[in-house]
ROMI-886689 format. One line per field, with one value per residue (C-alpha): x, y, z; residue number from 1; chain. Coordinates in steps of 0.2 Angstrom, whole numbers, plus 5000, padded with zeros to 4 digits. Example, Ala and Ser with C-alpha at 12.3 -4.5 7.8 and 13.67 -1.06 7.14 Angstrom:
xx (5062  5068)
yy (4978  4995)
zz (5039  5036)
pos (1  2)
unit (A  A)
//
This chain:
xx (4050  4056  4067  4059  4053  4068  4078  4094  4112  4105  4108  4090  4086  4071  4081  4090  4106  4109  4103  4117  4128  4123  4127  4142  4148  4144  4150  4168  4168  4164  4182  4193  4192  4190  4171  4172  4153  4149  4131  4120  4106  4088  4071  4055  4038  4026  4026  4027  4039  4053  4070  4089  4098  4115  4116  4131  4136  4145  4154  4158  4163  4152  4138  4131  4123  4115  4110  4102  4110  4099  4107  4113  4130  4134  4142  4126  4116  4101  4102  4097  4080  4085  4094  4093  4107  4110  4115  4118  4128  4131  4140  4132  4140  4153  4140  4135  4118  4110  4096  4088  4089  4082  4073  4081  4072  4064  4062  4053  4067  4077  4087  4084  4095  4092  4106  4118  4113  4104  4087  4071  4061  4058  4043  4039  4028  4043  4056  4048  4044  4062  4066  4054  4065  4081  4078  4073  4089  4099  4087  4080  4069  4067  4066  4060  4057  4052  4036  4033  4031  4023  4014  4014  3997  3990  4002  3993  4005  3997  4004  3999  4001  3983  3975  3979  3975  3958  3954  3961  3966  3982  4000  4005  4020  4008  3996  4011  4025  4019  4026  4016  4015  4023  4011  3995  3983  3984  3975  3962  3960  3958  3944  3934  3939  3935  3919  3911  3904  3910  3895  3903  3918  3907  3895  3912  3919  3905  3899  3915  3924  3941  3947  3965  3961  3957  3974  3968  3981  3974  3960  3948  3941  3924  3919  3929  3927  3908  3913  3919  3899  3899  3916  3907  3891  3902  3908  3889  3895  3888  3892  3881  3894  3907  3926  3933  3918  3923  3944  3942  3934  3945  3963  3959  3969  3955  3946  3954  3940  3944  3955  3971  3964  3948  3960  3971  3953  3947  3964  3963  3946  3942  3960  3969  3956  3961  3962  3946  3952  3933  3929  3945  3946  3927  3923  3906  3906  3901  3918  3926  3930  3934  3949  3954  3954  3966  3977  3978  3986  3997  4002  4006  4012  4031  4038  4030  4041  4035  4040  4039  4045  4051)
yy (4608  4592  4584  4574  4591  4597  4594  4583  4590  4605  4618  4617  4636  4628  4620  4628  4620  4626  4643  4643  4638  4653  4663  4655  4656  4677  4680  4669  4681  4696  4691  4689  4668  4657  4648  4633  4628  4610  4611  4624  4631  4625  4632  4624  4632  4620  4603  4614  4627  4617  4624  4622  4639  4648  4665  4675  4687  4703  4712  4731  4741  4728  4729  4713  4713  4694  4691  4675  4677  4672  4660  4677  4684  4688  4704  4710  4719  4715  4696  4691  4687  4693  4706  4710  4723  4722  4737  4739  4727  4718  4703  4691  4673  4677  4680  4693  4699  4716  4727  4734  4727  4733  4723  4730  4716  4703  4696  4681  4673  4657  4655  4637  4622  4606  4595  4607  4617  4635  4629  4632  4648  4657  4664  4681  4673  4660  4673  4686  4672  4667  4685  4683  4670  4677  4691  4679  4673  4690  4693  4710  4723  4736  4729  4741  4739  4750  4746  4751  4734  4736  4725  4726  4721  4722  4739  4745  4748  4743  4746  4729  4738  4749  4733  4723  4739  4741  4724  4719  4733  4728  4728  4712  4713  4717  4702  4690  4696  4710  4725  4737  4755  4769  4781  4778  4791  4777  4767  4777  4784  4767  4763  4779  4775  4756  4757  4769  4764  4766  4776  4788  4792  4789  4803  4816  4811  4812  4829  4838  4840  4841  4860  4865  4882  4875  4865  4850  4840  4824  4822  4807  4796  4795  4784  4769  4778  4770  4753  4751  4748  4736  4726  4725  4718  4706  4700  4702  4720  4737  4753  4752  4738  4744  4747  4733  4722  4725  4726  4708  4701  4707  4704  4689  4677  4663  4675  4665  4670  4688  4694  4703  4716  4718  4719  4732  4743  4741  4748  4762  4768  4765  4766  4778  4790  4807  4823  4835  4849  4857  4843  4842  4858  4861  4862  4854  4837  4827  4829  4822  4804  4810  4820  4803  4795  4809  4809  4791  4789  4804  4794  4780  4788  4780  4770  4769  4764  4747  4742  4727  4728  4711)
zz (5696  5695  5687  5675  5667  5664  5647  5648  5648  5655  5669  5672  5680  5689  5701  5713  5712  5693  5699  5710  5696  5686  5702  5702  5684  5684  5699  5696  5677  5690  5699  5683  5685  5674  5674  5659  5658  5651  5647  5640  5652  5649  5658  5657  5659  5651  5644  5624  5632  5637  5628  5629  5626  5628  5640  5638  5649  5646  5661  5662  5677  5688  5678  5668  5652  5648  5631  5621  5604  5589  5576  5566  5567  5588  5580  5576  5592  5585  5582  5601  5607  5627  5630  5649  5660  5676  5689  5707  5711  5729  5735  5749  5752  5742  5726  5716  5716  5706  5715  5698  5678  5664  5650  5633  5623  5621  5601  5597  5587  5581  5600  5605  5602  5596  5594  5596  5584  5588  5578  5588  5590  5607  5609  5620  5633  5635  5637  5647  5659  5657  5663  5679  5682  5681  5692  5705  5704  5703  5718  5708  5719  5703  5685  5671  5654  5639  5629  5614  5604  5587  5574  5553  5547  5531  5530  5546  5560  5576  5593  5603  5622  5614  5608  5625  5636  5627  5627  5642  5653  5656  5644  5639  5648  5663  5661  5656  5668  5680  5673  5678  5667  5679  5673  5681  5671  5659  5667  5671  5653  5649  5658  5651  5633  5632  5641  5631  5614  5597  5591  5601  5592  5576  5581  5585  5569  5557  5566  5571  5553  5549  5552  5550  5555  5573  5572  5565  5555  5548  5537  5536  5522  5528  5515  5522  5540  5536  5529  5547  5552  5538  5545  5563  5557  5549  5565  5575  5581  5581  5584  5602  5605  5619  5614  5624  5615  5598  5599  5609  5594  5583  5590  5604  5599  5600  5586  5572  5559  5558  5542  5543  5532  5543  5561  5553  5546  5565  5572  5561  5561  5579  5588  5578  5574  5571  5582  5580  5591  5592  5603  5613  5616  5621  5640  5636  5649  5634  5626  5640  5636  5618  5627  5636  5621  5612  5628  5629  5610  5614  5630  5621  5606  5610  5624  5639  5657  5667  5682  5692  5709  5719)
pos (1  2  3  4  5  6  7  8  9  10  11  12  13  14  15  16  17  18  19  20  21  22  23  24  25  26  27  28  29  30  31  32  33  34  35  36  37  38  39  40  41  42  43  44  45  46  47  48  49  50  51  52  53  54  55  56  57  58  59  60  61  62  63  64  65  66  67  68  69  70  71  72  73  74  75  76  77  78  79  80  81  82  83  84  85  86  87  88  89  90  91  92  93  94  95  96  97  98  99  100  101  102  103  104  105  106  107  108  109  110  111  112  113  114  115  116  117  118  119  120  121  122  123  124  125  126  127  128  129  130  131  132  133  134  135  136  137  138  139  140  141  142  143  144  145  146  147  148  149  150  151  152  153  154  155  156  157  158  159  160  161  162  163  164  165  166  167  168  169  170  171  172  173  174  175  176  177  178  179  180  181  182  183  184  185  186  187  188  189  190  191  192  193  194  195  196  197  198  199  200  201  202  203  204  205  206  207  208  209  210  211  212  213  214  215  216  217  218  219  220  221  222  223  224  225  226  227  228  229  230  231  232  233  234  235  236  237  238  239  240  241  242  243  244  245  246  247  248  249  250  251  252  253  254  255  256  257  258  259  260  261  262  263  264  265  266  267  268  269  270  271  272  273  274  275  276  277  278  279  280  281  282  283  284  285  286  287  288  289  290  291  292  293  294  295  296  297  298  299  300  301  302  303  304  305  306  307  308  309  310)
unit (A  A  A  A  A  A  A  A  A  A  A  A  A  A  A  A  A  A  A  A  A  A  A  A  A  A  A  A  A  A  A  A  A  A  A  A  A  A  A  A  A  A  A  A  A  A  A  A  A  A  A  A  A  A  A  A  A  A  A  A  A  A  A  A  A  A  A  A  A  A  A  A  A  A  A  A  A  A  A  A  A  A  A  A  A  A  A  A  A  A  A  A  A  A  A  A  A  A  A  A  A  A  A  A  A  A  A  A  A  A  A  A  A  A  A  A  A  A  A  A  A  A  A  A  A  A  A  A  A  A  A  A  A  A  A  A  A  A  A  A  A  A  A  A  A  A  A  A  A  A  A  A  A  A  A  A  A  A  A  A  A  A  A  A  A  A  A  A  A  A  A  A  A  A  A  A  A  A  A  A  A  A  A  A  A  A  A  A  A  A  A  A  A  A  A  A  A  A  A  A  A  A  A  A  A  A  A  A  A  A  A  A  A  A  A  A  A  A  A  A  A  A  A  A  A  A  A  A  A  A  A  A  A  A  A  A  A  A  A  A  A  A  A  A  A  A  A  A  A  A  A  A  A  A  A  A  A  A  A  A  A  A  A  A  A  A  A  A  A  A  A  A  A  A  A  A  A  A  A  A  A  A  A  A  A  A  A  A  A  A  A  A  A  A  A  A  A  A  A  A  A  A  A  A  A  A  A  A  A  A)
//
């Protein structure tokens, strides 16, 4: 990177010599000196991702914790948009380096400064590549990270690591970053459930009934389990369409057409459908990708362990 590309007053991390200075300054906090910094550290990724931010290291029993603190109160843990530890600490050239971090969090939030004043939002694709970054520079061989990021739309929880593994077959986190999901069955279910068609499912459901005496829990409203064929055609879709097919037209990005209300219907009546344990239970072959699907949602019912190694 040059530096024209970089923000002024800045410890640029693109360049070398300010990712010495961040070595530096951690490893001079490390020692119990005294590290003053004069400028706030900047990254740049693209000409509209260019930002100027504070990084503030907390030291404990040689193990670092960096956070970029949002413009609420530092007292609160949850005001941050990074929050990234560091373990395993060894020293080479009289600096401090960490084999293995973990990504607490990253939350798109107000982190950036613009005239000395903490006013700009950080965006997720901006901070995960930000943590690339600084585990280059902490020369990291293991970094992990917890997914389990969630979306509230139209009073439809959606899990956004389902919708990007379905329609793209990687995480988010993945695609952007590398982390890579440590539990490879995943993958694999993955590949059955977004490959097959949603008249599938619909056939299960509208012919496998909801039975609690075969352990069924959760009932569901078939009448607007059918306004979901009336919601594809909407968008040129049927139920012959492929998974992957109808989830990338309604949650792409580039999809700006589709309704909130329509996205959250779609995520609840084709990617959270309830368990019919006749089929899952069945040894018939043709349940088989139904029982992917079941496993696949249990799988990814709460967090799920990335990894990306260096």
């Amino acid at each position: 990177m040059t530096t024209e590309k970089c923000l002024v007053n800045t410890y640029c991390l693109n360049q070398k010599i300010n990712q010495q200075k961040l070595l530096k300054y951690i490893s001079n906090i490390i020692n119990n000196k005294k590290e003053l910094l004069y400028k706030d550290f900047g990254f740049y990724l693209r000409k509209d991702k260019n930002y100027k931010f504070k990084l503030t290291p907390i030291i404990n029993k040689k193990k670092m914790t960096l956070y970029i603190f949002d413009k609420k109160s530092k007292k609160d843990e949850l005001s941050y948009c990074l929050k990234m530890s560091f373990d395993k600490i060894y020293k080479k050239d009289n600096l401090y380096y960490f084999k293995k971090s973990k990504v607490d969090n990253v939350n798109r939030g107000v982190c950036g400064i613009n005239k000395k004043v903490i006013s700009v939002t950080l965006d997720g694709t901006y901070l995960i590549k930000l943590v690339d970054l600084l585990n280059n520079i902490f020369k990291v061989e293991t970094s992990t990270l917890d997914d389990d990021a969630r979306l509230d739309i139209c009073d439809q929880v959606i899990k956004i690591k389902l919708i990007k593994l379905i329609s793209e077959g990687k995480t988010w986190y993945e695609k952007s970053a590398g982390f890579k999901l440590k539990d490879d069955i995943i993958y694999e279910y993955t590949n059955n459930v977004s490959n097959s068609t949603f008249e599938y499912f619909y056939d299960i459901m509208k012919n496998i009934k909801f039975s609690p005496f075969d352990g069924d829990f959760s009932s569901l409203n078939i009448e607007e389990f059918e306004k979901t064929l009336n919601i594809l055609q909407k968008y040129d879709l049927t139920k012959k369409d492929k998974l992957r097919k109808i989830i990338k037209r309604f949650f792409d990005s580039k999809h700006k057409d589709v309704k909130n209300c329509d996205k959250a219907h779609i995520y609840k009546y084709i990617l959270d459908l309830p368990k019919r344990n006749l089929a899952y239970k069945s040894k018939d072959s043709k349940y088989d990708i139904y029982k992917n699907y079941i496993d696949l949602l249990i799988k990814l019912s709460s967090f799920n362990e990335s990894v990306k190694k260096y």
